[in-house]
N, C-alpha and C positions, 0 to 999 in steps of 0.2 A: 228294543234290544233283545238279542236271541237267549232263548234260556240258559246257554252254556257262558254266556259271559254271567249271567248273574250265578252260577258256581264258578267264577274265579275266583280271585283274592279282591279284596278291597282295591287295594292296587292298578286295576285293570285295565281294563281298553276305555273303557268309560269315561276314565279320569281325562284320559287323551284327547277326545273328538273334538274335531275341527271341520271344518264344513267340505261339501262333496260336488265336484262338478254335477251339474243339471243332466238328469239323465237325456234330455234330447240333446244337449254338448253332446255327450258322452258319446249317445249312439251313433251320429254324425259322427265322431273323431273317428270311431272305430270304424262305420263304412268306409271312411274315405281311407284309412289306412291300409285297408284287405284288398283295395281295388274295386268296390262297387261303386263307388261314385267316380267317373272317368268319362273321356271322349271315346272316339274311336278306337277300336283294339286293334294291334299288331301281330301278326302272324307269332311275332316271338312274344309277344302277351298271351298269346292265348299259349302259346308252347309249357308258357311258364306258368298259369293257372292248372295246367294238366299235370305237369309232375307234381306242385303246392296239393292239387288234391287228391293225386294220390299217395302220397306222403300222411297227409291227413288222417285219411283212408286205412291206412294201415296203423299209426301209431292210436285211430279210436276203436277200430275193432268191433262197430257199430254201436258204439258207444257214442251218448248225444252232445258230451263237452257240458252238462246245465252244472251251474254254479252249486261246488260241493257242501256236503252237511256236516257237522264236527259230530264225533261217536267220542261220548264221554266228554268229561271238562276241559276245558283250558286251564293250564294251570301256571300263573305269573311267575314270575321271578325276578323282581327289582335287583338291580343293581347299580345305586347312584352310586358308587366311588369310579366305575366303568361309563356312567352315561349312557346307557342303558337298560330296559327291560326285556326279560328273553320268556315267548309267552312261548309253550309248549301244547300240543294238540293233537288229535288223530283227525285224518279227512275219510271218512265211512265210506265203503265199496259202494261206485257208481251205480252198480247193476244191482237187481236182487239174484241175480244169480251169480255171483259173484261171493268167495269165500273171504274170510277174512286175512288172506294174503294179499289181497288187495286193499285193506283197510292203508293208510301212510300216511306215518308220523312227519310231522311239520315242525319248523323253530319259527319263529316269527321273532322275530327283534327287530324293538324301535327306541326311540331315542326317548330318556327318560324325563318326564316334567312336559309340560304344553311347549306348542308351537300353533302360528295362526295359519300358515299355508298347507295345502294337501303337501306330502313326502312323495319323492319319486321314489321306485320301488326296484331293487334289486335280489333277484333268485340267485344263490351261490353253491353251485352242486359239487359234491366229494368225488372222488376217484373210487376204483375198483380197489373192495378191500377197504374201504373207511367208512366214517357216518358224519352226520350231521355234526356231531357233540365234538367229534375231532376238528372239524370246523370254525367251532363258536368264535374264536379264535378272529379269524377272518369277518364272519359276521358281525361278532360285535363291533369291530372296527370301521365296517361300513355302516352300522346304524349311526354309531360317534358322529361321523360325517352327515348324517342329517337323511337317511335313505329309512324308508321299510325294508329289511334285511331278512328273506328266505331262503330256510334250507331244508330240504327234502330227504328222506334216508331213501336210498336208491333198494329196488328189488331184490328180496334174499340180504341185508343189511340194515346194522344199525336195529333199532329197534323191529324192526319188520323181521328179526332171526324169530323170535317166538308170536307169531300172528297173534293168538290170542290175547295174549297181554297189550298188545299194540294199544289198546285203547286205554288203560294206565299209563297216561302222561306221566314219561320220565318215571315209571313206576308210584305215580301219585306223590311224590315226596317235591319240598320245593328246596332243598339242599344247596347248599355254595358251594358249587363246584369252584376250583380253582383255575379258570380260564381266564387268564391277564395275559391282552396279544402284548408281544415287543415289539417293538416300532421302529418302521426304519424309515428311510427319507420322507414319505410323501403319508407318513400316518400306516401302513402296510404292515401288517405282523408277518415275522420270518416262517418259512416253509415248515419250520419244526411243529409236530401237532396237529397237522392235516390226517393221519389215520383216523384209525378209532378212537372216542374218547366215550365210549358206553361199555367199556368192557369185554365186549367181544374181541375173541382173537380174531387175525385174518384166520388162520387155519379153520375154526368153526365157521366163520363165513363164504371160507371156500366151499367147505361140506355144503351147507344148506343150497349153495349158491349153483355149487354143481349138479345137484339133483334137480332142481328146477328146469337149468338149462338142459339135462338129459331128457327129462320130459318134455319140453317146447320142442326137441328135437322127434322123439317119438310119436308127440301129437300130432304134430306137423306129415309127419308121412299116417297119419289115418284120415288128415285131413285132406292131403293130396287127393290120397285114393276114391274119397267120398264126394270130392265137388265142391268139398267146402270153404271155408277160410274168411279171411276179413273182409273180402270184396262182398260177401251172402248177404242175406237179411235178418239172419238170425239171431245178430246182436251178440254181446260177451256171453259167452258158457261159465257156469262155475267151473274154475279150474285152467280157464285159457290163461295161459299169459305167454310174454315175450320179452323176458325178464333181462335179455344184454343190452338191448337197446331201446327197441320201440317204446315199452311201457313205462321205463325211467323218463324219457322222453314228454309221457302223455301225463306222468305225476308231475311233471314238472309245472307243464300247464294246466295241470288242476288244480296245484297249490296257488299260484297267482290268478287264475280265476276268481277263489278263495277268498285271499288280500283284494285284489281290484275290484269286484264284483258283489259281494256277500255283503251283508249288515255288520258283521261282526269287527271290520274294518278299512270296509268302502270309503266310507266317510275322512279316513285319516291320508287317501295315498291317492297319487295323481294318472288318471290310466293313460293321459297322454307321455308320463315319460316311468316307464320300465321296465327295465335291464334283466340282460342274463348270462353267466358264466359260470365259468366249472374247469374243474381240472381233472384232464386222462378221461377216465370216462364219465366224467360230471361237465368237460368242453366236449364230447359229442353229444351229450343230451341238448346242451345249451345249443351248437349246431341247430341241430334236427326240431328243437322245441321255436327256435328265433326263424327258420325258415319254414316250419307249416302255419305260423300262426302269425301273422303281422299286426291282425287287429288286439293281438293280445298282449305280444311282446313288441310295445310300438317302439319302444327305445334299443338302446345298445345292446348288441352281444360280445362278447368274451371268452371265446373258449381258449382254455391252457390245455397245450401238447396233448387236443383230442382232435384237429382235421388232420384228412386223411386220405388216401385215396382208394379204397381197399381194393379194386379191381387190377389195379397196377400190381401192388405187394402181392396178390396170385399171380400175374402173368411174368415178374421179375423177379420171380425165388428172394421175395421179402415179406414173403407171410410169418415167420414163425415167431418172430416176437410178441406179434397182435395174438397170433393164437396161447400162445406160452403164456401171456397175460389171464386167459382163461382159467376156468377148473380144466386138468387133462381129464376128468371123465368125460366132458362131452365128444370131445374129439373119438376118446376111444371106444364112447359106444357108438357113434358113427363108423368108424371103421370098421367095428365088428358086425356092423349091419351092413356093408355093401360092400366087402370083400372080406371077412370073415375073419379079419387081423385085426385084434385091437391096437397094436402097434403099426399100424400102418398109415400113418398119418401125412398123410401130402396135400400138396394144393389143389388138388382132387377135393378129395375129402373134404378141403378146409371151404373150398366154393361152395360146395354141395350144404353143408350145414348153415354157412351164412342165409345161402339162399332158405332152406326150411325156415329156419328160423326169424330170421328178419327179411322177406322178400322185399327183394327190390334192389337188395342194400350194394349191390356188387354189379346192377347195372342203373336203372333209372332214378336210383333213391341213390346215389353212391359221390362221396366229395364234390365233382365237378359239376355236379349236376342241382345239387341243391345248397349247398355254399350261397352260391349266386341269387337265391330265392330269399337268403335277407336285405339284396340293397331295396333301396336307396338308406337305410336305417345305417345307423353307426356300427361299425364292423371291426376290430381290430382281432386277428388270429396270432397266439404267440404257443413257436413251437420251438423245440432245441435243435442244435444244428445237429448232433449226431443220435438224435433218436431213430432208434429202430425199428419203436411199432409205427410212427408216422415219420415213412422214409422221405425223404429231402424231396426227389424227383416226383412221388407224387403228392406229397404239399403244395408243389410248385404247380403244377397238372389244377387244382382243385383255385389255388390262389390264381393264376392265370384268367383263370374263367371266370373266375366272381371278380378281378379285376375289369374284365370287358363288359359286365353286367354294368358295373358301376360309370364306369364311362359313357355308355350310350345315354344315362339319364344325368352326366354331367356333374355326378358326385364324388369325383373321383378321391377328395381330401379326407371322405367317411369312410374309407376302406383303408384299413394298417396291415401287413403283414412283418412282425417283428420275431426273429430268429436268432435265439444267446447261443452265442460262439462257443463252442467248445463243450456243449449242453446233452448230457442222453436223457433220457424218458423222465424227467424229472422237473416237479412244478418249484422255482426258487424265486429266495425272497425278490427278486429283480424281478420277473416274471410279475408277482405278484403287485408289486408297485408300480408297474406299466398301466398292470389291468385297473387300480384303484384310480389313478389316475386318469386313464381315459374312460371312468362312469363318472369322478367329476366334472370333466374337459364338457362329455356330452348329454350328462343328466343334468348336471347342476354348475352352466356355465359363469354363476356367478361366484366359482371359484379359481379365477384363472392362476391365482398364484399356485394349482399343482397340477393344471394342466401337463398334458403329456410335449414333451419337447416336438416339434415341428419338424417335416421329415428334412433328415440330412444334421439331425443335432442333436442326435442320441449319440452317446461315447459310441464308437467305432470299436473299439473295442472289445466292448461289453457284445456288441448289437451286428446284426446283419438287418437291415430296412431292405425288403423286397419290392 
């Protein structure tokens, strides 16, 4: 047992454990799931390992993915009237060059009292502008149901606003907060309390959030100039990051390496089934985290109103929502670097910083392109019909493709694309009982009474089935 569970609570993970797939299982499951154990390769296998790694590639930043270290205690929080336990933690920066912006606050919640089987494992990422704590909400209610339930505070949020304290779980206090989901059909708490539930405003969060991304944007053109960047060998710098996308992406699956992998809770969770989903920009981490890593995320993904097609939205003057979703500082110290207007913000402009910032993301790493790098695994994307930042026609562009993926290997029943009528940029309580539903249907089929209805038997209504 790792010295950070013996500073937990009496309570612990301890109390828990249950026995652990065989690590020769184990590592068999995971080869055969990433594609090294196979026959012959196909032109379009090999096409699709090339963008998987560079995708990879870019969200590690030469960083080696080894199973992460906890910085400071765990600190428990039972809650049997919830059925549940919400264990609280820091995962210490990968690199030693690495500051402690990189340090990232975890929830772990699991169901409270023993169980004899491993738990399938479910990652649940917040939106731009919320955290974890605003979550619990959602989490605790998939622990209820019998999962390991992770949540990650995404870059510049949630606890990650003051680095240094990061590693004061929850501020060392083990407090009752008042997080009771309401429930609607299928056990799903309502959309209400997805923000922040740590205190933080958005407004401060935008602050911190925008500085960051202004510097990924400034760094990014010294690194241009200099030859450098992710593809080098010179591993993470203290100070790199790529805080919109990528890095949220790579905490993602650092925190379930974490859970699946680590002593601290190996033993309790099954690596052959583990989910991942997120809402706004917690479904494109989920994205991007379920299509670079299969041997990790071997089970479901789930993203809410985050695919997308971003190269579309520049070339069809439907950029400005995604970007309006930002801080405007980034934009405008882009523009004030390469046409000397900081109001001058176009899809110019807007290409130009995706690309610094996240390369790839608007041509080879961009919806169509890597959507399709999670089949044959359980797939359902649910987006609104009138959302802006993820306009209709290129949802449809990115769903097309990973449609065709899915059919060539004859799974076509594991891929959902579900669309609420009448819906703008917004994760609701429907939305959300879709997604609970379909991690019971395909993590834990021995729940078929909430199975997700079979296509062509969702209210019509409510639903657009693509």
């Amino acid at each position: 047992m790792a010295a950070q569970i013996r500073a937990a609570t009496a309570t612990g993970i301890a109390h828990a454990r249950r026995r652990r797939m065989p690590s020769r299982c184990a590592r068999a499951f995971r080869a055969a799931a990433s594609g090294s154990i196979s026959g012959a390769r196909s032109e379009s296998d090999e096409r699709t390992d090339a963008v998987r790694a560079r995708l990879m590639r870019e969200l590690a930043r030469g960083r080696t993915g080894s199973v992460p270290r906890v910085m400071g205690p765990i600190v428990s929080e039972p809650r049997p009237d919830d059925g549940v336990v919400i264990d609280r933690l820091t995962l210490a920066p990968e690199s030693r060059n690495e500051g402690l912006e990189h340090a990232v606050p975890v929830a772990v919640v699991r169901p409270h009292g023993d169980w004899d089987d491993a738990l399938p494992v479910v990652a649940f990422l917040h939106g731009t502008g919320g955290d974890t704590e605003g979550l619990m909400p959602q989490l605790m209610s998939i622990a209820a149901r019998g999962y390991v339930a992770v949540g990650v505070d995404a870059p510049c949020h949630g606890r990650r606003l003051e680095p240094g304290s990061a590693a004061h779980v929850a501020d060392g206090d083990d407090d009752e907060r008042s997080h009771h989901p309401s429930k609607s059909s299928a056990g799903a708490p309502a959309a209400e309390g997805l923000g922040h539930g740590s205190g933080n405003s958005r407004e401060r969060t935008f602050e911190r959030y925008g500085a960051a991304l202004v510097a990924a944007w400034r760094r990014g053109n010294i690194e241009g100039e200099n030859g450098t960047g992710s593809g080098g060998n010179e591993g993470s710098r203290r100070g790199d990051a790529r805080p919109f996308l990528f890095d949220g992406a790579w905490d993602a699956l650092r925190a379930l390496r974490f859970v699946t992998r680590g002593d601290e809770y190996g033993d309790l969770t099954d690596p052959s089934r583990v989910g991942i989903g997120g809402i706004s920009l917690g479904g494109m981490y989920a994205w991007l985290a379920g299509a670079a890593d299969p041997g990790l995320v071997t089970g479901a993904v789930a993203p809410i109103v985050g695919v997308q097609h971003f190269a579309w939205g520049l070339l069809n003057d439907s950029w400005r929502a995604r970007a309006d979703s930002l801080p405007p500082a980034l934009f405008a110290a882009a523009a004030e670097e390469l046409v000397g207007d900081p109001s001058a913000v176009d899809a110019g402009i807007v290409g130009a910083v995706y690309r610094r910032i996240c390369p790839g993301l608007i041509d080879e790493l961009d919806g169509p392109a890597t959507l399709p790098l999670i089949s044959p695994r359980p797939l359902l994307v649910v987006n609104g019909e009138l959302d802006p930042r993820c306009p209709f026609p290129g949802l449809m562009n990115a769903v097309t493709e990973t449609r065709a993926a899915y059919a060539s290997v004859g799974k076509t029943s594991l891929f959902r694309t579900l669309v609420q009528r009448r819906t703008p940029h917004r994760c609701t309580p429907e939305m959300v009982d879709v997604v609970n539903r379909w991690f019971d249907e395909t993590l834990r089929p021995a729940r078929p009474d909430v199975a997700l209805p079979t296509r062509g038997h969702l209210d019509p209504n409510t639903w657009i089935e693509l």
